[in-house]
C-alpha positions as CSV (number, residue, x, y, z in Angstrom):
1,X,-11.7,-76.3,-32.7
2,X,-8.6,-74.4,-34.9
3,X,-10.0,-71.1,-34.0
4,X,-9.4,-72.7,-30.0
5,X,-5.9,-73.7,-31.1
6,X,-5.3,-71.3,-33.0
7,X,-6.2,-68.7,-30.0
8,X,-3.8,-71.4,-27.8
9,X,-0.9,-70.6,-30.0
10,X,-1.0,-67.0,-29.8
11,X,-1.4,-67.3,-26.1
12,X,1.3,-69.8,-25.8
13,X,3.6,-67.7,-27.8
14,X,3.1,-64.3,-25.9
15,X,3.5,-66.0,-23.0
16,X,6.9,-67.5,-24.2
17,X,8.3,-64.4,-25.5
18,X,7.7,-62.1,-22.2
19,X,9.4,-65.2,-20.6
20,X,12.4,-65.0,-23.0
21,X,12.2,-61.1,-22.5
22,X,12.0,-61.7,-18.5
23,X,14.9,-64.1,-18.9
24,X,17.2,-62.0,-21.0
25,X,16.8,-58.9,-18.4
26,X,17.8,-61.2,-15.9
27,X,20.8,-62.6,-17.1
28,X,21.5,-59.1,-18.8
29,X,21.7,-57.9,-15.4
30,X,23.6,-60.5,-13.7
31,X,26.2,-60.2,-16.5
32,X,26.7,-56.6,-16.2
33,X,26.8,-54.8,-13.0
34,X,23.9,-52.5,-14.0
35,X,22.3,-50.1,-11.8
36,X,19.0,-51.5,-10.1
37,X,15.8,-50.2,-11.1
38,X,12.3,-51.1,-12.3
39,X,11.0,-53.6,-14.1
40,X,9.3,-52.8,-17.4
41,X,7.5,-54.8,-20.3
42,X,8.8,-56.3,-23.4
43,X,9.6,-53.8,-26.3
44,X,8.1,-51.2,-23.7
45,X,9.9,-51.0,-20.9
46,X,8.7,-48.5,-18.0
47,X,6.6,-46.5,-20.9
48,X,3.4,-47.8,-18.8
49,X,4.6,-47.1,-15.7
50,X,4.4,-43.5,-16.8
51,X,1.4,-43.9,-19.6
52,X,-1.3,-45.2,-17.1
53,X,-0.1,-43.4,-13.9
54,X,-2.5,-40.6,-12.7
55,X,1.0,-39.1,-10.7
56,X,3.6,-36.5,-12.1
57,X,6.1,-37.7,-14.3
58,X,8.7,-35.9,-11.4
59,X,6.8,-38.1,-8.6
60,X,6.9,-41.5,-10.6
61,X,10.9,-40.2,-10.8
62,X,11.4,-39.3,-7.2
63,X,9.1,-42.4,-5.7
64,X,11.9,-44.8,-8.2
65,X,14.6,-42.9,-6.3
66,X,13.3,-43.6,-3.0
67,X,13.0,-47.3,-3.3
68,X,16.5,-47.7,-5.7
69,X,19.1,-45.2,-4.4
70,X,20.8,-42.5,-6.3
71,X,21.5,-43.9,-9.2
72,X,19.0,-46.1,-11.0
73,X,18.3,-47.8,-14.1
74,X,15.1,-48.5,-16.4
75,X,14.3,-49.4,-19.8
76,X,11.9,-46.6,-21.8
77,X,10.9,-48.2,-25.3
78,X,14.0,-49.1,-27.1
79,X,16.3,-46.5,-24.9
80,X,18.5,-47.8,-21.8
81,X,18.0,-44.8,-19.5
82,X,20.3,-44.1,-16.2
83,X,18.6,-41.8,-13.7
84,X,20.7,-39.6,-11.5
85,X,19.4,-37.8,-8.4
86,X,22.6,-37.0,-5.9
87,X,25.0,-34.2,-6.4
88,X,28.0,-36.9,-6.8
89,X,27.2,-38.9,-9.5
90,X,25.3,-35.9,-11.2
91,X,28.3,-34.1,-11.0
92,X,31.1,-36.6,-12.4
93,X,28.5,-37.6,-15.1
94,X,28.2,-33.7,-16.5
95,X,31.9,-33.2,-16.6
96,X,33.3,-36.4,-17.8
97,X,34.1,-36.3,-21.5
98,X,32.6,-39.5,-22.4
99,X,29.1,-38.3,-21.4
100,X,29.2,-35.5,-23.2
101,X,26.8,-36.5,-26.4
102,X,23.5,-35.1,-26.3
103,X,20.3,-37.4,-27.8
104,X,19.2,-36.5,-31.0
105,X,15.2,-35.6,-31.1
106,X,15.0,-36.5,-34.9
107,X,10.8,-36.2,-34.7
108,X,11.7,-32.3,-34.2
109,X,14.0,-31.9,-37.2
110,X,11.5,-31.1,-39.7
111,X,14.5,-28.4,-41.0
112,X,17.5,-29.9,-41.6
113,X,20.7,-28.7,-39.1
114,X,21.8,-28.4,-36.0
115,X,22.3,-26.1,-33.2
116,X,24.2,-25.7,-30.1
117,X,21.9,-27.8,-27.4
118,X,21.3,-31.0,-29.2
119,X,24.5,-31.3,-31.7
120,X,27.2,-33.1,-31.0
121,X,31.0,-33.5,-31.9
122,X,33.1,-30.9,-34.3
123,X,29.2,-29.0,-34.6
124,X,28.6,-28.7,-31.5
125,X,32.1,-27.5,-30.8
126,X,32.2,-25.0,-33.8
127,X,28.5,-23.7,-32.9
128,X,29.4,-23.1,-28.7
129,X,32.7,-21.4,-29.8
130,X,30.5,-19.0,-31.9
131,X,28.6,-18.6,-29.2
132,X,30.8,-17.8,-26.5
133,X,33.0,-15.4,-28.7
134,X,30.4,-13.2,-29.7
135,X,28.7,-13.1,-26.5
136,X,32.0,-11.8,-25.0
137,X,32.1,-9.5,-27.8
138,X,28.5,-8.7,-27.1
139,X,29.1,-8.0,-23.8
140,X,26.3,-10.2,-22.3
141,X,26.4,-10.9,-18.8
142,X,28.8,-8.0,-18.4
143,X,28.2,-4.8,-16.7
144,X,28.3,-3.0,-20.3
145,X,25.1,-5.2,-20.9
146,X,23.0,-4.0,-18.0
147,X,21.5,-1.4,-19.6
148,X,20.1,-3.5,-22.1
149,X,18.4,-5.9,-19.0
150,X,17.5,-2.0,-16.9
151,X,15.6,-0.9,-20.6
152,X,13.5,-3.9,-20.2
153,X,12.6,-4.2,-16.5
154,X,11.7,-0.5,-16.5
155,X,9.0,-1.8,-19.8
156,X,7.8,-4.4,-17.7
157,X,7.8,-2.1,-14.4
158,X,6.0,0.8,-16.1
159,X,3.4,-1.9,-17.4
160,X,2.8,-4.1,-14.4
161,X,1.8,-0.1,-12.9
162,X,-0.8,0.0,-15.2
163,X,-2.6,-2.5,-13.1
164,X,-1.9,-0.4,-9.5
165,X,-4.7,-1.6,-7.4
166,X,-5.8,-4.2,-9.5
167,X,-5.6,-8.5,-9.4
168,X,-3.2,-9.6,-13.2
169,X,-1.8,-12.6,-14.6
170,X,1.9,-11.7,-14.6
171,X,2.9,-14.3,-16.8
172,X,2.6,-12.9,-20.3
173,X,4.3,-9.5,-19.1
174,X,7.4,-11.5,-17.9
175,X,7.6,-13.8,-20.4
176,X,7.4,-10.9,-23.5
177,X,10.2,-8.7,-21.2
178,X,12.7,-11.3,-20.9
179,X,12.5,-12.6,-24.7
180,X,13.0,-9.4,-24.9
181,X,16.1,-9.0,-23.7
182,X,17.1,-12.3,-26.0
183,X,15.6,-11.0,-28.9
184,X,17.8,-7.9,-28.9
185,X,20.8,-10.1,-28.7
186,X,19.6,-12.4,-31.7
187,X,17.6,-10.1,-33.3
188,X,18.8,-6.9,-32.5
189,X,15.3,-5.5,-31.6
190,X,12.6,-5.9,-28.7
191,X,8.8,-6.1,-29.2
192,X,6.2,-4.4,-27.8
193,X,3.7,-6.5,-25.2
194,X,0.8,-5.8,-27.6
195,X,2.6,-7.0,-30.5
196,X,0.7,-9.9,-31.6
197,X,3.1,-11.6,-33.5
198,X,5.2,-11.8,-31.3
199,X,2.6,-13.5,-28.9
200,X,1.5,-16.0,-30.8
201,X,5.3,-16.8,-31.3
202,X,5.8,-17.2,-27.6
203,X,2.2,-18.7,-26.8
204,X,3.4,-21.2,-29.4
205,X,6.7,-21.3,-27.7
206,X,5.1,-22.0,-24.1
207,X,3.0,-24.8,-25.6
208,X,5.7,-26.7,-26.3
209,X,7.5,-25.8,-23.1
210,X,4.6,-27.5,-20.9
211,X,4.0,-30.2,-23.0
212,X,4.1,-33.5,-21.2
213,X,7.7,-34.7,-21.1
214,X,6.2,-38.2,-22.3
215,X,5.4,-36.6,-25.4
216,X,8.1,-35.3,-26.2
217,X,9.6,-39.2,-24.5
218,X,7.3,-41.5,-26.8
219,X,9.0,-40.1,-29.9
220,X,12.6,-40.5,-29.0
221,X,11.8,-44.1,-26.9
222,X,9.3,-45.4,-29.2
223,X,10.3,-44.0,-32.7
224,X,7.4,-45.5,-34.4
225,X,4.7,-43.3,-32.4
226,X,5.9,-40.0,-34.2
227,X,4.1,-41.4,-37.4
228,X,0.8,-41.6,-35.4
229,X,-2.1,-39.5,-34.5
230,X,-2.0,-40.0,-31.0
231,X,2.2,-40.0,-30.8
232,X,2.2,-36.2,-29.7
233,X,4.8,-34.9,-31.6
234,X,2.7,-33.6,-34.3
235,X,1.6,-30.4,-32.4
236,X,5.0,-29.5,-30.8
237,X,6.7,-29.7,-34.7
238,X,3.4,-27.5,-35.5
239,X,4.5,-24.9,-32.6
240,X,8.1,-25.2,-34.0
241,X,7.2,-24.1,-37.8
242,X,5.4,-21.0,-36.0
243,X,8.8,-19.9,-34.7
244,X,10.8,-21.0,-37.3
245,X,8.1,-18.8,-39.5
246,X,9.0,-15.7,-37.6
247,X,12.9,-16.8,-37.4
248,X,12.8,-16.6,-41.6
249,X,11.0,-13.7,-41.7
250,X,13.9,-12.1,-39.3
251,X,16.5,-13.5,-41.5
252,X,15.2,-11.5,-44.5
253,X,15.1,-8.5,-43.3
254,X,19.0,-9.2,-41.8
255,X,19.9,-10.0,-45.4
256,X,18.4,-7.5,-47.0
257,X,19.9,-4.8,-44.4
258,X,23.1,-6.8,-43.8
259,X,26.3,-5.0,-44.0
260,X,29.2,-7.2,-42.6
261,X,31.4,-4.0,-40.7
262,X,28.4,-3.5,-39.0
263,X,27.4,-6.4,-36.7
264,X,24.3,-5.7,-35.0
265,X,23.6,-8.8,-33.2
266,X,23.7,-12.2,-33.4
267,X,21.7,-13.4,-36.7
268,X,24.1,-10.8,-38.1
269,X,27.2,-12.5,-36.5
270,X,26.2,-15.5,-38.1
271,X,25.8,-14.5,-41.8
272,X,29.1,-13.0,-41.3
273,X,30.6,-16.3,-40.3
274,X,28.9,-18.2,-42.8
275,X,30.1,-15.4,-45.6
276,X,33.7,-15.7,-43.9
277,X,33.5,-20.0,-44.1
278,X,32.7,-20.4,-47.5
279,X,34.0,-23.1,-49.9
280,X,36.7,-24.1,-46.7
281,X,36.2,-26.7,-44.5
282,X,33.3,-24.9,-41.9
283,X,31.1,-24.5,-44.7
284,X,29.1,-27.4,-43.8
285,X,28.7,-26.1,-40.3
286,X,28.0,-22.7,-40.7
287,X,24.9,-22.4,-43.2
288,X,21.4,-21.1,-42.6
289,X,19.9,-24.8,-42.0
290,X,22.4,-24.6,-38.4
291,X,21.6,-21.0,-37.9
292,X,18.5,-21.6,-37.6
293,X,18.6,-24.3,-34.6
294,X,21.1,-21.9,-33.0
295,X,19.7,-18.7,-33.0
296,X,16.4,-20.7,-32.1
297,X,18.6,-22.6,-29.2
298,X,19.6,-19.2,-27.5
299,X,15.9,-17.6,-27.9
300,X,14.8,-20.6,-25.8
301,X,17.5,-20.6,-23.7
302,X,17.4,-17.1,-22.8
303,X,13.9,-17.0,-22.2
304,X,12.5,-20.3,-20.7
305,X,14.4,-20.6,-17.7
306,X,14.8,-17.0,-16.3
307,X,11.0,-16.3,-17.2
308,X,9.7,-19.5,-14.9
309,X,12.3,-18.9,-12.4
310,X,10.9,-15.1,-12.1
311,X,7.2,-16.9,-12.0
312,X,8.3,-19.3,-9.3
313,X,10.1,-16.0,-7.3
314,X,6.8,-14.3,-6.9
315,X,4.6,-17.3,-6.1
316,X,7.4,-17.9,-3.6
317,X,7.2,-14.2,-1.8
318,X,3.8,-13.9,-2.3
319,X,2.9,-16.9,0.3
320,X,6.2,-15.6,2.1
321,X,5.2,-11.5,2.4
322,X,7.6,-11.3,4.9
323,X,10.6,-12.3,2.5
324,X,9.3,-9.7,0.4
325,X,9.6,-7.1,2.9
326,X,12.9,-8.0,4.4
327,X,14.1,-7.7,0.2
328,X,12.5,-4.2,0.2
329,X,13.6,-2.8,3.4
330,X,17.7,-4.2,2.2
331,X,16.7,-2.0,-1.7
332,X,16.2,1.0,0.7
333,X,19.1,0.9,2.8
334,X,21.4,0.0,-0.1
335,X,20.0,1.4,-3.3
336,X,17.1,3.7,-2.4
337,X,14.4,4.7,-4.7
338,X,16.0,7.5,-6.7
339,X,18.5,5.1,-9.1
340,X,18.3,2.0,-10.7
341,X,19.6,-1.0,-9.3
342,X,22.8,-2.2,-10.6
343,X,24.4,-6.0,-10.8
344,X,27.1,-5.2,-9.0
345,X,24.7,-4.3,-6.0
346,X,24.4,-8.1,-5.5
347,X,27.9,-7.9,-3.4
348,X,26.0,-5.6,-0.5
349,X,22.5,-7.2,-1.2
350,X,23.6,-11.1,0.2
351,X,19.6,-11.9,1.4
352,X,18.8,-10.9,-2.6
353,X,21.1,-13.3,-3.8
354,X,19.8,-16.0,-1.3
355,X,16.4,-15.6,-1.9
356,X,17.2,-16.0,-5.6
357,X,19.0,-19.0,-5.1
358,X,16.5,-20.4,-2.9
359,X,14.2,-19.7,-5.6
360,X,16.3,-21.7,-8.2
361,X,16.8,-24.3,-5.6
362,X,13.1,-25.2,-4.6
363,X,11.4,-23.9,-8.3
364,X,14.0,-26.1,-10.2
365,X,12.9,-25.3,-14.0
366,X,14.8,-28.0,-15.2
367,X,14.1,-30.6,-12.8
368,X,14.8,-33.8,-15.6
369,X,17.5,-32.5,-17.6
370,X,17.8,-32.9,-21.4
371,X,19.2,-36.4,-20.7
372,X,23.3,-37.0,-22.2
373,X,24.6,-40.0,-24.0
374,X,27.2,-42.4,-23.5
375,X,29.2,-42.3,-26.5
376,X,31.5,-45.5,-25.5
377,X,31.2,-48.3,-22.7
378,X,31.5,-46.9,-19.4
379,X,31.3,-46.9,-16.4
380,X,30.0,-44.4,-13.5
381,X,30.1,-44.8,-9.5
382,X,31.0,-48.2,-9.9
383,X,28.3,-49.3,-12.5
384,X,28.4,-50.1,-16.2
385,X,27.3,-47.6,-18.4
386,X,26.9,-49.0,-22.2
387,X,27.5,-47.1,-24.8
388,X,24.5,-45.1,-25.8
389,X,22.7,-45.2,-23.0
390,X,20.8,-41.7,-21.9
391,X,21.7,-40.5,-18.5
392,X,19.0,-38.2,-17.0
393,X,20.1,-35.9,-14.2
394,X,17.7,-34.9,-11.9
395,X,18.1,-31.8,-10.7
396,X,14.8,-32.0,-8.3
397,X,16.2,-35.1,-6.2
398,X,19.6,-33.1,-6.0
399,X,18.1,-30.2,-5.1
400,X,15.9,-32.1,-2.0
401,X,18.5,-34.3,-1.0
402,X,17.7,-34.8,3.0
403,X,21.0,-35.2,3.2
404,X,22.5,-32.0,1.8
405,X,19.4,-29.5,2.4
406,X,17.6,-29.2,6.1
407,X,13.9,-29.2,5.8
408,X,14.6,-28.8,1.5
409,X,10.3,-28.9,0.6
410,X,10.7,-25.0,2.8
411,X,11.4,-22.2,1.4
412,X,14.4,-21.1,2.9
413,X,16.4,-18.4,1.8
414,X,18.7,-18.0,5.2
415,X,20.3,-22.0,3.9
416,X,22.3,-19.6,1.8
417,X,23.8,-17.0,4.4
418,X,25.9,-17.6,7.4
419,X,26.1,-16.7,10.2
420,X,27.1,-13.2,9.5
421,X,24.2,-12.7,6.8
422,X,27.3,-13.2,4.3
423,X,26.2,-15.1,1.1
424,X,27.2,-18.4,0.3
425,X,28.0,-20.0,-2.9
426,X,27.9,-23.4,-2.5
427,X,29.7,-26.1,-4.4
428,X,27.0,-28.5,-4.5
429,X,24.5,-26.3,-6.0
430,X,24.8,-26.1,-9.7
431,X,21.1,-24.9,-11.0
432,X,23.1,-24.2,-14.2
433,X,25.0,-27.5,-14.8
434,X,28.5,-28.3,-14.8
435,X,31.6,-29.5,-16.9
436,X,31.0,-28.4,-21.2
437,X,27.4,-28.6,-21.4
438,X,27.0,-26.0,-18.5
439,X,24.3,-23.4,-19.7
440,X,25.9,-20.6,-22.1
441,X,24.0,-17.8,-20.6
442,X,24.2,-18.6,-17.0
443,X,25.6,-14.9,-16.5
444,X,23.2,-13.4,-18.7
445,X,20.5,-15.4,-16.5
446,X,22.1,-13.7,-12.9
447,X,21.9,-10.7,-14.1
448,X,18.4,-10.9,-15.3
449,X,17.3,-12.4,-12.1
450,X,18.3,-9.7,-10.2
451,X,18.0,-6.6,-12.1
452,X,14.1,-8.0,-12.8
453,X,13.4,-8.9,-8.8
454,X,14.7,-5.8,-7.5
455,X,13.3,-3.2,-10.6
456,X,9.7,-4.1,-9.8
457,X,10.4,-4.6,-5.4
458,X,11.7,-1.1,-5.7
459,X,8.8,0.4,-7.6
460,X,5.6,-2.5,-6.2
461,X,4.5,-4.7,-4.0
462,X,2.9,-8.3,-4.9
463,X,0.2,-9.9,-2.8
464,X,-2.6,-12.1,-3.0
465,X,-5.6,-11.0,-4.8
466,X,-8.1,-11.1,-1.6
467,X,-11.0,-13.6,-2.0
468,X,-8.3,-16.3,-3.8
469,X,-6.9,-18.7,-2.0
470,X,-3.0,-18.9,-2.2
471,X,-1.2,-20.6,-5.3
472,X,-0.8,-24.3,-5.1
473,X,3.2,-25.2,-4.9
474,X,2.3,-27.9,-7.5
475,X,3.7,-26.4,-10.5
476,X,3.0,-28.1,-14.1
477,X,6.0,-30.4,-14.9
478,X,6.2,-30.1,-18.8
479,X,9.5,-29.6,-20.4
480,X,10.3,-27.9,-18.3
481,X,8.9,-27.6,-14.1
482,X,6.5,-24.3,-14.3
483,X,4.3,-22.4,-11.6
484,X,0.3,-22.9,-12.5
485,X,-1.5,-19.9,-13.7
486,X,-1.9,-17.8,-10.5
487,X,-3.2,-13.2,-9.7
488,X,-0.9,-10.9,-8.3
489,X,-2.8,-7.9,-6.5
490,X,-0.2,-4.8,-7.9
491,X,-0.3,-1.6,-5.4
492,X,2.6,0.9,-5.8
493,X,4.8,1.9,-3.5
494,X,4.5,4.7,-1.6
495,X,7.2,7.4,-2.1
């Protein structure tokens, strides 16, 4: 009889407190002029919804947007979230000051500091003006840098050839050349593609990279997971020490060789800064803890996103040949075989340029952006946006907006030429961001993306491996939105 009434009472009591949770949402939401959105449970919000599903974390996103609008609102753990997914609001959120304020991923800080991606205020400002003055004085993204990018996709050409008339993974190759060309700008040196170190540093990094967003999500939503077995964090701060392993062993060997009127790269441009800052009032920004996180920022930054964009380019041309062909019969007539391509070739090479675009457009890497925070009460398109809510652009509804892009699930590359085969740069395409958080080496990325794709056209031709079947579109949405595994079949052109 107790153990009935007691068993009453804790029934009775759930019961009232998801009706006071219910309740409060309600007239939360009649008070405020919130953006709609779904439902979610009390203390977990939509977590389920995303937990139990046996659909992509992208298409649980995209089916929300479909049956809310453009702008939509949900509840993940303890975080109030505000999903974005037109060009508009997107675009207003990512330049107005007040969302500016990136979340903090606290079950990742296992070293202390802070670098340019997820700091905020007087760091954050301090660590992107570092940045972007010694990337001028650097060169990067400039023509005096190309030959840095040509050194590299000759390596990657010359060992891609290796495999003339055979079926290869092309992953691995692209991923080592373009940290390569990042880790000559950190680092100040390039590794070989049978270094393996180095590997194990970037299978480590690419780990982490397609780990399930909701990994990554349970820690920062539900804070209490990360001290759990099954929270998922655990692994992805593993992956971290392995780079930060390889970061410290860099950093001794720049102390030990440093010599301040000789900056080689960046890792040296720091120590100088940090030599120049102390005992004022930098010194708390500029110290080894915050080096760290920076120079680990612009390795990831560099390589992630123009590595999976390259991936997604050849899946794209391999079910397209014909796209491939048009790109290689444009390299002849402009360049021809006997010189390296050059970034300024881009201005009489419009169809390269599309088809890149198109390739940014319909791969999107970054299809959930790194969400930003509200850092006072607000307000956006007409809603209420309270202070510390996460805003989440997303780059894959903007990108497939019937509205803006005809047939935008095609690859397309001509949707970025008119008429006169002239190249278009179009306003409402921003695969980079916008406003002060826009990606630091967006120029860097170009030039990579171009001097890459046209290197290896000019020299080989992709297709697929005969007896496969094509490569699925269906790319693995981790961190970031990657191709799955697929063969290339690698025959050299004929002279």
């Amino acid at each position: 009889m107790f153990a009935s009434l007691a068993s009453s009472n804790i029934v009775t009591c759930i019961v009232g407190m998801t009706t006071f949770w219910l309740l409060l949402g309600l007239f939360t939401r009649f008070r405020r002029r919130t953006p709609p959105g779904p439902w979610g449970f009390p203390l977990l919000g939509c977590l389920p919804h995303l937990i139990f599903t046996k659909k992509s974390i992208r298409t649980v996103f995209q089916n929300w947007y479909l049956k809310y609008g453009p702008i939509y609102n949900l509840k993940l753990g303890t975080a109030n979230v505000v999903v974005l997914c037109d060009y508009r609001s997107v675009k207003e959120a990512l330049v107005r000051p007040e969302f500016q304020d990136r979340a903090r991923l606290d079950f990742l800080l296992d070293r202390a500091g802070a670098g340019v991606v997820l700091s905020n205020g007087r760091v954050w400002q301090e660590q992107r003006r570092f940045v972007h003055q010694h990337f001028r004085d650097f060169g990067i993204g400039k023509s005096s840098f190309e030959d840095a990018v040509a050194t590299e996709a000759k390596c990657l050409t010359d060992a891609l050839l290796k495999f003339d008339g055979q079926s290869v993974s092309i992953e691995r190759l692209i991923n080592n050349a373009v940290s390569n060309v990042i880790a000559s700008v950190t680092f100040g040196r390039r590794f070989n593609y049978d270094d393996k170190s180095f590997q194990t540093v970037l299978e480590k990094f690419n780990e982490n990279m397609e780990a399930s967003m909701l990994r990554f999500g349970l820690s920062v939503f539900l804070p209490i997971t990360k001290y759990l077995p099954f929270g998922g964090s655990s692994g992805i701060r593993e992956n971290l020490r392995t780079y930060f392993n390889f970061h410290d062993d860099m950093t001794s060997e720049h102390k030990s060789k440093f010599d301040e009127s000789n900056t080689r790269d960046m890792m040296d441009a720091y120590l100088n800064e940090i030599k120049k800052n102390r005992g004022n009032s930098l010194s708390d920004i500029f110290n080894d803890d915050n080096m760290s996180w920076t120079i680990a920022d612009l390795f990831t930054a560099g390589t992630e996103t123009t590595s999976t964009t390259l991936l997604w380019a050849f899946l794209f041309l391999l079910k397209n040949p014909e796209v491939e062909a048009r790109i290689r019969e444009d390299l002849d007539s402009v360049i021809g075989r006997n010189r390296l391509p050059r970034y300024s070739d881009r201005q009489n090479l419009p169809y390269v340029e599309a088809v890149l675009s198109e390739c940014l457009r319909l791969g999107t890497t970054s299809g959930l952006s790194l969400p930003h925070v509200a850092s006072c009460d607000s307000t956006l398109e007409g809603f209420e946006v309270p202070k510390g809510t996460l805003l989440v652009p997303n780059f894959h509804a903007v990108f497939t907006d019937n509205d803006k892009w005809e047939r935008p699930h095609e690859f397309r590359p001509e949707r970025f030429l008119d008429k006169e085969g002239n190249f278009i740069k179009r306003e409402d395409f921003i695969p980079f961001g916008a406003g002060r958080r826009l990606c630091i080496g967006e120029q860097l990325a170009r030039m990579e993306l171009f001097i890459f794709l046209t290197y290896i056209l000019q020299h080989m031709t992709f297709s697929i491996p005969e007896g496969t079947t094509p490569p699925p579109d269906r790319g693995i949405d981790g961190f970031t939105h990657k191709p799955r595994p697929y063969n290339v079949f690698v025959k050299k052109c004929s002279v």
